[in-house]
N, C-alpha and C positions, 0 to 999 in steps of 0.2 A: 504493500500500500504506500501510496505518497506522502510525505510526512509535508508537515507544514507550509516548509518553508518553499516546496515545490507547486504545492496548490497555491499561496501566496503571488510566486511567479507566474501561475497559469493566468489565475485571476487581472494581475499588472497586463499581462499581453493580449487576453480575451477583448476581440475589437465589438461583443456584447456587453461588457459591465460598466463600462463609461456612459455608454448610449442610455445604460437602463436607469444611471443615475441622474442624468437629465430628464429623462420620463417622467421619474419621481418629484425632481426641482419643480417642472415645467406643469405637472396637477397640483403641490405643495402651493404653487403661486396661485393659481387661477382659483383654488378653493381660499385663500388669504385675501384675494380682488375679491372676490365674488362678498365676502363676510363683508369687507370694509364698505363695498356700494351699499349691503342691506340697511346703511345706516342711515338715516333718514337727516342727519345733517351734512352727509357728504355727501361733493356729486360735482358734476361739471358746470359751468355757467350753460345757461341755455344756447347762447351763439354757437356754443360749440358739442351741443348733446347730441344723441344718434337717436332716431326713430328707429323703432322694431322693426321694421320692413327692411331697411335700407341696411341697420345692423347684420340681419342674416345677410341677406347679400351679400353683404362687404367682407364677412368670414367666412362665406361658402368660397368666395374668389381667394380671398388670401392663404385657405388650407390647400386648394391646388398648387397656388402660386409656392408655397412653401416645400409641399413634394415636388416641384419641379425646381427649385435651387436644389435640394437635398441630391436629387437623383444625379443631377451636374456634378454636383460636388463629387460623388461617390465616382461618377465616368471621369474625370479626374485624375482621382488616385489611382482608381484601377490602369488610366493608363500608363501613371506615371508607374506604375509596379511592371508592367510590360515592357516597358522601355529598358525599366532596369535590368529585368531579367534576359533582355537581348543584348542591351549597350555593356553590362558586367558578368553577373553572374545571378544563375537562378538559386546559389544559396543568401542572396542579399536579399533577396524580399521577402524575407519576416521583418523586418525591419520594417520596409515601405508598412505592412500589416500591421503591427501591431506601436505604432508613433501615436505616443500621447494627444501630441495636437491634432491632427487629421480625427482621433477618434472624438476629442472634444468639439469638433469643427461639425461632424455628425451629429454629434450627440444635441448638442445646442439647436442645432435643425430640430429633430425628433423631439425635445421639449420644447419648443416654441409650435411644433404640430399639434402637440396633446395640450398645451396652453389653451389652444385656440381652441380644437373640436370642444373641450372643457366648457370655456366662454360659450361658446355657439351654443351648446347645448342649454343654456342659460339664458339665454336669448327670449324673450317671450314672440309667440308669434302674432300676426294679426286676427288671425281667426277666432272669435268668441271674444265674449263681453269683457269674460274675466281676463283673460290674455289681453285685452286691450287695453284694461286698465295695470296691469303691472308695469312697472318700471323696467325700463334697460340700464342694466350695470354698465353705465357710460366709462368710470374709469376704467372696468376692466376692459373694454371696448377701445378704447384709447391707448392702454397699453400692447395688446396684444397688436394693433396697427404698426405701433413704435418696432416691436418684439420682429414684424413681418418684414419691415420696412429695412432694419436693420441687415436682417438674412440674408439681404443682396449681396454685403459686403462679406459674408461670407464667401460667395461664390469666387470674389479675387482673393482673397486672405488664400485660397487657399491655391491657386493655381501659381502663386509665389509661392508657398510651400512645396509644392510638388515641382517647383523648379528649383528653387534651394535646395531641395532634397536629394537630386539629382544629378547636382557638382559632384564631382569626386571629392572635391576636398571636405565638403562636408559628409558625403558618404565613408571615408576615413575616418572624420572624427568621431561621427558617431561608435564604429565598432571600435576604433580605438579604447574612446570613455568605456565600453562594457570590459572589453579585456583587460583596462588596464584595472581597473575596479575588481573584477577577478581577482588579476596577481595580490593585488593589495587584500586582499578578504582572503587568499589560499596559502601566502606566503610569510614569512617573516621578514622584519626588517634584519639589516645581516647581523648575526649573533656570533660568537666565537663557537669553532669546529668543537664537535662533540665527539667526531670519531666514531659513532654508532654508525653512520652510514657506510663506512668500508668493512661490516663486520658483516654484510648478506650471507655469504655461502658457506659461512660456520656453524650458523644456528637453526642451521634444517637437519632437520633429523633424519635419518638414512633409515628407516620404516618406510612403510608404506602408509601412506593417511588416507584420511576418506575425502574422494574428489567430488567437489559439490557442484553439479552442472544447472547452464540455466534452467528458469521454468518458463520463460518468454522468450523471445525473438525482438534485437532493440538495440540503441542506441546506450549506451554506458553513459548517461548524465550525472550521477552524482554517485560515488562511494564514501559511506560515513566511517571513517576507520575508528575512530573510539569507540563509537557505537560499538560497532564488530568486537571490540577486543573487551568492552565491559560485558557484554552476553556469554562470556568463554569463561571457563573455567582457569584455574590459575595454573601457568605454563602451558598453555594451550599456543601452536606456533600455527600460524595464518599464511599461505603463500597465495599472493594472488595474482593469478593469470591475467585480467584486465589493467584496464587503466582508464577517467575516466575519455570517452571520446571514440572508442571501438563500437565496432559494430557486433551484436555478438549473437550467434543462429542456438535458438532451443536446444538445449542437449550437448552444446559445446563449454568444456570446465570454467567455472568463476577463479576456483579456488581450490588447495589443496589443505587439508584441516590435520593433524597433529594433536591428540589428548594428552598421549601419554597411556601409563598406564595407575593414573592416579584415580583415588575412590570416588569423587565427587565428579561426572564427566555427564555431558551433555549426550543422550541418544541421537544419533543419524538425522533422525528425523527434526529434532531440535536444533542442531546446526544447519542441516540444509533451509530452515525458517529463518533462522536469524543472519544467514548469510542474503538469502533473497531479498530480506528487510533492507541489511547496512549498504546491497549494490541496487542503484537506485536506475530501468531501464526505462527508454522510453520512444517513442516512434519518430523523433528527430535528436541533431543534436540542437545542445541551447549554449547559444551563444555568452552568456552569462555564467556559465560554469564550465566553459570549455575555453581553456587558453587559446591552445591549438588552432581550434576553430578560427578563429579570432586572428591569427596569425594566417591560415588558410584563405580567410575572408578579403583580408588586406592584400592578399599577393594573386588574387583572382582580380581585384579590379585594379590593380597595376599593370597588369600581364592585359586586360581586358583595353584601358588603354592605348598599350602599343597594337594591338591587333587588330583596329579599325584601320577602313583604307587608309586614310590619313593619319600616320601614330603621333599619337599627342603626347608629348614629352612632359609639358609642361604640369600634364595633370598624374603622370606616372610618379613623376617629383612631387608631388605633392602626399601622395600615397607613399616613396620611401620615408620621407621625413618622419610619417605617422608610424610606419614600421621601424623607425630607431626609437622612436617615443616605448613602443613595447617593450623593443628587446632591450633598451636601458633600464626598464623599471625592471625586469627578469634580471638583468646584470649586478642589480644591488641588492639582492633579497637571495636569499635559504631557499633553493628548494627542497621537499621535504624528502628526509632523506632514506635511503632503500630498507632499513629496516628501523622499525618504530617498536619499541620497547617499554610496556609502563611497567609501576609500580609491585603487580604479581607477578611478573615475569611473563605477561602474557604478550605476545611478536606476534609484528605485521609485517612479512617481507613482499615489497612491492617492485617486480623485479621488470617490469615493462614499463614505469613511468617516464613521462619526458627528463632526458638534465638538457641542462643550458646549451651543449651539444647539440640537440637534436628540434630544438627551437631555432636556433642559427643554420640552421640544415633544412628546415621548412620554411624558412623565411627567405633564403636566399637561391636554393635551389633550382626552380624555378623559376625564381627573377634575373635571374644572372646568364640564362639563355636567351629569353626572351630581351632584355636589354643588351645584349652583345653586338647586336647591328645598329643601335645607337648611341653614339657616342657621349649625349646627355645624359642619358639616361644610366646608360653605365658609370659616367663621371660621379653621378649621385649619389650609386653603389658604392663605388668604393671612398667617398666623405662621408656616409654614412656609416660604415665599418671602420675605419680610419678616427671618427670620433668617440666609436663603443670602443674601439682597442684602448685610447686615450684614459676612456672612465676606466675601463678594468683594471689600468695599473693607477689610475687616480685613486680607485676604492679598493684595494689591496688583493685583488683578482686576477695578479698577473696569468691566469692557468686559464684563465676564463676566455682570454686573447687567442690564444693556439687555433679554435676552431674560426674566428672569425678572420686572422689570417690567413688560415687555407681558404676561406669563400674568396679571401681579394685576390689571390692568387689565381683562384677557379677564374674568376670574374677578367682576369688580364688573358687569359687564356681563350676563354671562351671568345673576348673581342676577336684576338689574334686569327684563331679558327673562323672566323665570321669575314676575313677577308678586310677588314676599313683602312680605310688611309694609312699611309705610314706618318701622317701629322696628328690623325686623329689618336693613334698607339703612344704615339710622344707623349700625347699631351693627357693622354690616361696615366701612364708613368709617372708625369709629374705631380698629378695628383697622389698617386702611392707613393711619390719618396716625402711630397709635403706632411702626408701622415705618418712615414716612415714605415710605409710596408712594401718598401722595395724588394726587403731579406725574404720577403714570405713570396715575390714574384718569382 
């Protein structure tokens, strides 16, 4: 089952529970108008009151009139999410989906709808004595025109958004902000070495354990490891086969489990529960709990960039920048390390996680093909490597450099293989001797 904090996160991106809170605003107001007309000392001047006849009319118009901004709006985003998923990549548009504004931008529509039908229905008609003689809730009538009238400006509010949203560079920042948020929430700031993480392949036991395979078919979104290791019995050793961010098929191992042979041990059946609890699957990954991802995301729409007819350098540059934003926040923090140990002596050996290695290797991997036959482009690459080698020996990481010198190395190579100028090679060189990764050439 989903523990909290994962329903929490459905609920934030569900592009229904914004709209539904406007529903609620948007009857909350129109039953608040409606009380305050019944009062026989408020009300409109007469110059300016509504007859009952002309009032319905006028909100039987403005309730179309408001599903047709609504419907605008919504063809809109929908395009602007087609574009994206042509012009980048089709893992960017949960994003375009689920953007706070865009859903308040609806949502505001859909309670200024039910404001109105609300009002209208309140409305007295002409027909009969009694109906003739009730009053029309003029201010509510009044405001709801305002509330109508307003809408329109919806319809541009939003078609700047949907072109703001559409830059790279703010399509950058956005996944940037979740990943780097991530790191910050999954990592530590850097703490002095423990030396528990070079102790992996001591503290598994050379028995056989009980292998706890999935029970779904999914995407590895969250593993809670203390969870895992406060459900275990004490000295209970945990190897686990995922990480999160895999994909992982029914019936293929989580995990391999270790009792012992101590008196107090958990039944098969009991570990295989609390295993499927702590590894959390799901039918996409999320961008918010997945580094990688995040890293992935960024080097699709750089790469997507150069790969229109005309390659746009300028916005590929925009997207490395954002991709040194990552890998320096990952350059100054712990990740966590391959075997996790608490207080009963109960181990977690997590033998597939990302290290710093292997983020530098998804990050640049493929951007340093794709940027090879431009010499911008590539220039970027390696001041962007050039300035992470800098922090690593700035923040006492000299070991952290090693991989990122072999990408400027790849990256000088790769030009070279690509055939460019022999001025344009010059002048990629002088960029790696100004950062001094000539020796790594």
């Amino acid at each position: 089952m989903p523990d909290h904090e994962a329903i929490l996160a459905r609920l934030r991106s569900s592009i229904l529970i914004r709209p539904l809170a406007f529903v609620i605003a948007g009857a909350v107001l129109a039953l608040f108008m409606l009380a305050v007309d019944a009062d026989p000392n408020v009300g409109l001047p007469t110059g300016v009151a509504f007859e009952p006849e002309s009032a319905r009319l006028l909100y039987g118009t403005l309730a179309g009139a408001v599903l047709t901004v609504a419907g605008i709006t919504f063809w809109v985003r929908a395009a602007s999410v087609q574009l994206a998923a042509a012009q980048y990549s089709p893992r960017v548009v949960h994003g375009f989906l689920s953007d706070w504004f865009q859903q308040s931008m609806m949502g505001l529509l859909v309670g200024i709808f039910t404001y109105i039908v609300i009002v209208f229905r309140a409305i007295p008609s002409s027909n009969g004595i009694a109906a003739r003689a009730a009053a029309t809730p003029d201010l509510a009538v009044m405001l709801g025109v305002i509330l109508a009238g307003g809408s329109v400006l919806v319809i541009l509010v939003a078609i700047r958004n949907a072109v703001a949203s559409m830059q790279p560079g703010a399509l950058a920042r956005r996944i940037t902000d979740l990943t780097v948020e991530r790191i910050r929430e999954a990592h530590r700031a850097r703490v002095e070495d423990s030396g528990i993480a070079h102790a992996g392949a001591d503290v598994l036991p050379t028995g056989a354990g009980y292998v706890v395979r999935a029970s779904n078919t999914g995407w590895v979104q969250r593993i809670r490891v203390n969870e895992l290791l406060g459900a275990m019995p004490e000295g209970t050793v945990v190897r686990l086969k995922v990480r999160v961010g895999l994909f992982v098929v029914r019936g293929r191992p989580l995990c391999t489990v270790w009792q012992g042979d101590r008196p107090h041990t958990l039944s098969e059946r009991a570990v295989d529960a609390q295993v499927q609890k702590a590894v959390q699957l799901g039918r996409t990954r999320i961008l918010a709990s997945d580094v990688d991802y995040g890293i992935q995301q960024l080097v699709d729409v750089a790469i997507a960039s150069l790969s229109q007819g005309s390659a746009d350098a300028g916005s590929a540059y925009e997207v490395i920048i954002h991709l040194e934003i990552v890998l320096r926040e990952l350059l100054e923090r712990d990740l966590p390390p391959t075997v996790t140990v608490d207080e009963q002596n109960r181990v977690v050996v997590r033998v597939r996680d990302f290290t710093f290695d292997d983020y530098v290797t998804e990050a640049f991997d493929r951007l340093r093909l794709t940027a090879a036959p431009h010499p911008q482009v590539a220039g970027a690459v390696l001041s962007s490597i050039g300035a992470l080698v800098y922090d690593a020996h700035e923040l006492g990481r000299p070991q952290r450099a090693t991989p990122l010198r072999r990408q400027a190395s790849l990256q000088l190579r790769s030009c070279e293989a690509a055939g460019l100028l022999d001025h344009d090679l010059e002048q990629l060189h002088v960029i790696a001797d100004r950062w001094g990764l000539a020796a790594a050439a």
